[in-house]
LOZA-729238 format. One record per residue (C-alpha): x, z, y; residue in one letter. Coordinates in steps of 0.05 Angstrom, whole numbers, plus 5000, padded with zeros to 4 digits. Last residue first. Layout:
<recs>
XZYa;...
</recs>
This chain:
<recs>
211414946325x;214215546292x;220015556338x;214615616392x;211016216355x;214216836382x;210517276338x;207017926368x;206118696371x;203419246406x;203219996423x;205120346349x;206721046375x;213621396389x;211821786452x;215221236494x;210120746469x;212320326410x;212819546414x;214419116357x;217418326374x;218217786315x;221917296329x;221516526301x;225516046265x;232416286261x;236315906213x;240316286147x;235615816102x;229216186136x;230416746184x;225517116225x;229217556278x;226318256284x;226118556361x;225119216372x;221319436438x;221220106474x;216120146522x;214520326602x;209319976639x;209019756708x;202019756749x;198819106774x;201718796710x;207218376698x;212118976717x;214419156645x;220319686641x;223019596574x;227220046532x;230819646470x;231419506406x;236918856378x;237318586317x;232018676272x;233318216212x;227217976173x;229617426114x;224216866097x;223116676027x;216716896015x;213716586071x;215315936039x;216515476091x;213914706105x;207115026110x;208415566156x;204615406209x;198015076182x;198715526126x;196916136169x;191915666215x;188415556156x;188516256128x;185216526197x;183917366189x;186217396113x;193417086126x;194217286193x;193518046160x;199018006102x;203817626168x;203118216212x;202618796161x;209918456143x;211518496214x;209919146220x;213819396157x;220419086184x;218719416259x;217020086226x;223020106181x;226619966247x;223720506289x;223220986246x;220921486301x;226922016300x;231421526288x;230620966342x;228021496387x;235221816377x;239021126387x;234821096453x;237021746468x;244021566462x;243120976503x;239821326560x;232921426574x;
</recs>
C-alpha cells in the first residue's frame, strides 16, 4: 500500500472519526467495566478536559507473532493542559474493520 492509498483507506473507512470515536467508547467503557481503577488513573485529570489529536496513521507489518500481521494503525495523542499524557492507538484490518485497540498507560502512571 502506498501513501496515496493509505490516504484513500484513511477516507474511504473514516479512519480518524473512527479513531476519535473509539477512544471515547474506550474511556465510556473503562469506566463501567473497573470504575476504581478508572479514577485511580485519572484522578488528578478531568477526563473531560482532555483534547484527542490523531496525529499520525499508518500501515504496520507486525512480526511479534509466529505469523506476521498486516494493519493500519492511527494513533490519537491524549492531551491535558496542551501536555501529552498518554496515546491512544486504533487498529483496522486492511479490509477497513475495527481489529483492536489500546491506551499507552505509562504516562498515566
Amino acid at each position: 500500500m502506498d501513501t496515496e492509498a493509505l490516504k484513500h483507506f484513511i477516507t474511504t473507512y473514516n479512519v480518524l472519526q473512527r479513531t476519535l470515536d473509539g477512544f471515547q467508547y474506550y474511556m465510556d467503557k473503562w469506566k463501567v467495566d473497573d470504575q476504581s481503577d478508572f479514577e485511580t488513573t485519572w484522578e488528578n485529570i478531568d477526563p473531560n478536559s482532555i483534547e484527542v489529536r490523531v496525529k499520525k496513521i499508518s500501515l504496520t507489518i507486525n512480526y511479534t507473532l509466529d505469523t506476521p500481521i498486516e494493519y493500519v494503525q492511527a494513533y490519537a495523542c491524549i492531551l491535558n493542559d496542551g501536555e501529552e499524557i498518554t496515546v491512544y492507538h486504533s487498529l483496522f484490518t486492511l479490509d477497513g474493520l475495527g481489529y483492536d485497540d489500546v491506551l499507552s498507560s505509562t504516562a498515566l502512571e
